[in-house]
C-alpha positions in Angstrom: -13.1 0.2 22.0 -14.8 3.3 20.6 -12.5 5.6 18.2 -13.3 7.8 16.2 -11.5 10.3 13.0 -11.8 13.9 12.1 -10.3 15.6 9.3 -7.5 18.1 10.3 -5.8 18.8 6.7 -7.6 19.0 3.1 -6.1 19.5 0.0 -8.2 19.8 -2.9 -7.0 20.0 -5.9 -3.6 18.3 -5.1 -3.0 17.0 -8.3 -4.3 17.5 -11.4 -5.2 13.8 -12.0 -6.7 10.9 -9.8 -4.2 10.3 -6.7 -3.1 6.3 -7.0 -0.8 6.3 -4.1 0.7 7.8 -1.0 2.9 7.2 1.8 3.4 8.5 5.1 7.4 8.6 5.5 8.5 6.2 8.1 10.9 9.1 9.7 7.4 11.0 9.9 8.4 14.2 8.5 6.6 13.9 4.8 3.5 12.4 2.9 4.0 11.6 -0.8 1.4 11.4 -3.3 1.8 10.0 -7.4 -0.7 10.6 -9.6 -1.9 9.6 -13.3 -0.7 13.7 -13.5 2.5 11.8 -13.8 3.9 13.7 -10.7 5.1 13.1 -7.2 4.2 15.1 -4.8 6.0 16.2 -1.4 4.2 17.3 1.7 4.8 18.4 5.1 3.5 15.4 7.4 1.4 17.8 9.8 0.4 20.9 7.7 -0.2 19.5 4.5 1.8 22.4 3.4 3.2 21.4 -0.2 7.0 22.1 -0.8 8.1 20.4 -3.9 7.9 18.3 -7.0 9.1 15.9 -8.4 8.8 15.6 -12.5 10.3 13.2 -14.8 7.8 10.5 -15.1 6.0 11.0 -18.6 3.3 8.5 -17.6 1.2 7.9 -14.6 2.7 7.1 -10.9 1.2 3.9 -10.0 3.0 3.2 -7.1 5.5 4.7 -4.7 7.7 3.9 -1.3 9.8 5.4 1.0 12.9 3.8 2.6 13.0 3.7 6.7 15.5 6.6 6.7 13.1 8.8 5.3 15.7 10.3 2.9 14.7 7.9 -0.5 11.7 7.6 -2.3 11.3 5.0 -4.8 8.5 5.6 -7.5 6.9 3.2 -10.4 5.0 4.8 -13.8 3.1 3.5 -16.6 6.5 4.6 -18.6 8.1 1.6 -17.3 10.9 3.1 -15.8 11.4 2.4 -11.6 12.9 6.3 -10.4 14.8 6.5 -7.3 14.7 9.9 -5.4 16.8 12.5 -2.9 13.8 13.7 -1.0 15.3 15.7 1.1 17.2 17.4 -2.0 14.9 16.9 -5.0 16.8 15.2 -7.2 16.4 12.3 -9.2 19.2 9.5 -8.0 19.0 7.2 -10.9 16.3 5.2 -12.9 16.2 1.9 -14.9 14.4 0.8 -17.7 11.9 -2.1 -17.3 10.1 -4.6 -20.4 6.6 -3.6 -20.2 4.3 -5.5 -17.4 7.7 -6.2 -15.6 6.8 -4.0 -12.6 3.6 -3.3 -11.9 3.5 -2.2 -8.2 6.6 -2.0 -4.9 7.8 -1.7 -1.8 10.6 -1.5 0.7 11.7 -3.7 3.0 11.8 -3.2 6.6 15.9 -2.2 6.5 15.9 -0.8 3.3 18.0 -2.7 2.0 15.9 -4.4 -0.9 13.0 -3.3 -3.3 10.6 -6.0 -4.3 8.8 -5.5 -7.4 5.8 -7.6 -9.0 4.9 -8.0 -12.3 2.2 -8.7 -14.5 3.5 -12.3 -14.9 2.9 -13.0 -11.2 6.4 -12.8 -10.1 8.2 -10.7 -7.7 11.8 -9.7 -8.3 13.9 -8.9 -4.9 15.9 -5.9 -6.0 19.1 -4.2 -4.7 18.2 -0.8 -3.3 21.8 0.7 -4.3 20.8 -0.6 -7.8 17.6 -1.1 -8.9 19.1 -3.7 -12.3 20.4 -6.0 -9.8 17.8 -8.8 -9.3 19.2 -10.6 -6.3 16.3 -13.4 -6.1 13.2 -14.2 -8.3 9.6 -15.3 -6.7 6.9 -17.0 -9.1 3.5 -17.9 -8.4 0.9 -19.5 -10.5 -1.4 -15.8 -10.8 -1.9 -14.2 -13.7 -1.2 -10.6 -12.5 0.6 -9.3 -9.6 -1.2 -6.6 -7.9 0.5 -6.0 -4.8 3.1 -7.6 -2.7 4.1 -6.4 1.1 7.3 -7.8 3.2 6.4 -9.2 6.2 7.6 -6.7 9.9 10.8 -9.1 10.2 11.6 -9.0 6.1 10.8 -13.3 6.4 8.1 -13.4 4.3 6.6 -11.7 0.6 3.3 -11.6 0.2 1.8 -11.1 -3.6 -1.9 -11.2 -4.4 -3.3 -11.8 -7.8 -5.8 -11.2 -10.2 -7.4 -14.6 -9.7 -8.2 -14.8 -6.4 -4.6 -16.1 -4.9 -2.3 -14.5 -2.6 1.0 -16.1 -2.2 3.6 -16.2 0.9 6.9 -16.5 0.1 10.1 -17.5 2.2 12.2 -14.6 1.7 15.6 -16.7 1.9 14.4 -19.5 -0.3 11.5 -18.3 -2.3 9.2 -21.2 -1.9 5.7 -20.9 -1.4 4.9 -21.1 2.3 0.7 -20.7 1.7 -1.3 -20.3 -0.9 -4.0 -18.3 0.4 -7.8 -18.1 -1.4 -11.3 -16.6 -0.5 -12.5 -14.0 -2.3 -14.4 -15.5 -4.4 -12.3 -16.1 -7.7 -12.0 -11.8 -7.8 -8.6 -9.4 -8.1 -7.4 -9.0 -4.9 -5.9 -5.5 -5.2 -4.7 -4.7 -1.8 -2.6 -6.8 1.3 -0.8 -5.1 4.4 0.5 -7.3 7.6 -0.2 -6.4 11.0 3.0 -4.7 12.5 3.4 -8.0 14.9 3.4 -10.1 11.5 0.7 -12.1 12.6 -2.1 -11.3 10.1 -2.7 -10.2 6.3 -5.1 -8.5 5.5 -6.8 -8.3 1.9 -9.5 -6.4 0.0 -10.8 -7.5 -3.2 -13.1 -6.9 -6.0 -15.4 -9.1 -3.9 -16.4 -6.2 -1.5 -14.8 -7.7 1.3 -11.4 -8.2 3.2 -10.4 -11.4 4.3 -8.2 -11.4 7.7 -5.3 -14.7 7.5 -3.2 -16.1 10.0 0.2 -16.2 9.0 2.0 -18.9 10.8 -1.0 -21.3 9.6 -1.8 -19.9 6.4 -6.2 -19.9 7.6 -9.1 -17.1 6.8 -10.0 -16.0 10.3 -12.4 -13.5 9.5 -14.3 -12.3 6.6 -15.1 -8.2 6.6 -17.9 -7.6 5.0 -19.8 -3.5 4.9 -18.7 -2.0 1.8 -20.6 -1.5 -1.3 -17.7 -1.5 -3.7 -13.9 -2.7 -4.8 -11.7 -2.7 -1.9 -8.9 -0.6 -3.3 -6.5 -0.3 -0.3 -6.4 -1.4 3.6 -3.5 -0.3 5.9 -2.7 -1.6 9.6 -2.6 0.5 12.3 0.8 0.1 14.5 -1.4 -0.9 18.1 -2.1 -4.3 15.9 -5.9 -3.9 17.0 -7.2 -1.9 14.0 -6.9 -1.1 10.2 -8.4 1.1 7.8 -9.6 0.6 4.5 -10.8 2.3 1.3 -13.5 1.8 -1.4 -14.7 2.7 -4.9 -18.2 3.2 -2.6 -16.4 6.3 -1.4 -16.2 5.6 2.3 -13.4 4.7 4.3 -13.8 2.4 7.0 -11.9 1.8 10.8 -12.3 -2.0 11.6 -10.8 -3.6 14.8 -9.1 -6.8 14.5 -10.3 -9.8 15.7 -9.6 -11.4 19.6 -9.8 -15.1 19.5 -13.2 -16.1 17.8 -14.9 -12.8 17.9 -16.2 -10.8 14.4 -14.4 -8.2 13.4 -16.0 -5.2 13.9 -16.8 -1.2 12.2 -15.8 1.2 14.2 -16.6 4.1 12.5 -17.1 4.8 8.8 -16.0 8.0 6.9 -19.0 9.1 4.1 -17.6 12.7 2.7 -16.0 11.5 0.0 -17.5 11.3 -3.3 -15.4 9.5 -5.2 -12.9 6.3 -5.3 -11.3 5.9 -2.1 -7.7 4.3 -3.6 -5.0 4.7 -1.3 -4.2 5.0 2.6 -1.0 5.7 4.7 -0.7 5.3 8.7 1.6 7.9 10.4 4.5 5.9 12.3 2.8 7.3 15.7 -0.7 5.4 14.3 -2.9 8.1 15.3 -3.2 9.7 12.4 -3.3 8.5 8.5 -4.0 10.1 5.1 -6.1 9.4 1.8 -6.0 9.8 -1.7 -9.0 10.1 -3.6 -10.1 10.1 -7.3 -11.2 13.6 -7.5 -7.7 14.6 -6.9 -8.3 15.7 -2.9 -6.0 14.3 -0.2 -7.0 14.5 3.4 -5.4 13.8 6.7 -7.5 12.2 9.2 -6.6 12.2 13.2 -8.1 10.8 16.6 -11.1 13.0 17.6 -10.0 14.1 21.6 
């Protein structure tokens, strides 16, 4: 299958510092991008037009996500404080405290419902969305640093990869260790997202390459191998045949997955950017998705007709 992406938004200039994360509301309507500006950003999903801010972090955004409604936007700063948003009105909900290294990166479960939240010790702590201070259930893994974790489609599993070449599968209900997953070659693994059938992770590591794992089994099916730098962030696309990811070589690629024993395969690499390629979003239709770059440009990319 041949596909190919074209730019149809650019924003130069959309923050004033280097862009470490953004998300493509599940509902759609919005994109929002955190920044080491120490700002969250609000835009319009198909015009890129920008229509507010949100200020209160004093240090850099390292992470953000927002809840399936589309209405809640939970962000994480280098100030150690986890802020929960009113997108819709621009206000800020409530916030909580956290020790330093206690949360490092999160996300949203599938109902909203729950936060996870992983931590320099290489835990993750399941949060309450309604209040961030309750910790309803504690995972631990051996890794030093926890640099990203991702619920499984069906909220089953929690997935946290480390600084030492580990990722980690946790059963959501009883927090043991399903699979301990390896193979990038004792590097950071800085990035994981699960196919929307939950049948694969996907990882991209310091390494220069992604690894592809079953689930169920807990094997390395395929090895990705192309770019020339740290993988800094990979993203499934919703027809569970392709994913995109993003490198400190500046390029974004399109792979598609995998069939049966078959290699998985470029199908077509993005070269106009000149710096850091560090974080992707799929729209919920999966035709379209949008970067964030290190020279402070966000782009919007679509199918070429």
């Amino acid at each position: 299958m041949s596909l190919q992406f074209i730019s149809f938004v650019e924003k130069p200039k959309a923050h004033k510092s280097q862009i470490w994360s953004v998300r493509w509301s599940p509902s759609g309507n919005v994109v929002a991008s955190g920044s080491l500006d120490n700002e969250i950003k609000i835009w319009e999903a198909q015009s890129g037009e920008h229509y507010r801010t949100l200020e209160g972090h004093i240090l850099a955004v390292t992470g953000l996500d927002i809840n399936p409604t589309g209405k809640i936007l939970i962000s994480i700063s280098f100030d150690n404080t986890i802020k929960r948003w009113d997108i819709l009105e621009g206000n800020l909900i409530n916030d909580i405290e956290t020790k330093p290294g206690e949360v490092c990166c999160g996300q949203y479960n599938k109902d909203g419902k729950y936060f996870a939240t992983a931590s320099q010790h290489g835990t993750i702590d399941l949060r309450n969305d309604s209040n961030l201070e309750e910790i309803v259930a504690t995972y631990t893994s051996e890794g030093k640093y926890g640099l990203c974790c991702r619920f499984s489609p069906d909220n089953k599993i929690l997935a946290l990869s480390t600084d030492n070449d580990k990722i980690y599968l946790f059963d959501v209900e009883s927090t043991k260790v399903l699979h301990k997953l390896s193979g990038h070659s004792g590097n950071p693994i800085r990035c994981l997202d699960f196919t929307p059938d939950g049948k694969h992770l996907i990882s991209g590591s310091d390494d220069e390459t992604i690894n592809i794992y079953d689930v169920k089994h807990g094997n390395q099916i395929s090895k990705c191998t192309g770019h020339e730098g740290y993988v800094m962030c990979v993203a499934a696309a919703s027809d569970n045949k392709h994913f995109v990811s993003g490198s400190t070589d500046c390029k974004i690629k399109l792979w598609q997955l995998p069939e049966k024993n078959e290699k998985t395969q470029v199908v077509d690499t993005i070269e106009e950017h000149k710096e850091t390629v560090s974080c992707i979003s799929w729209s919920p239709d999966g035709d379209k998705f949008v970067v964030g770059t290190d020279n402070l440009l966000l782009k919007w990319y679509c199918v070429a007709k």
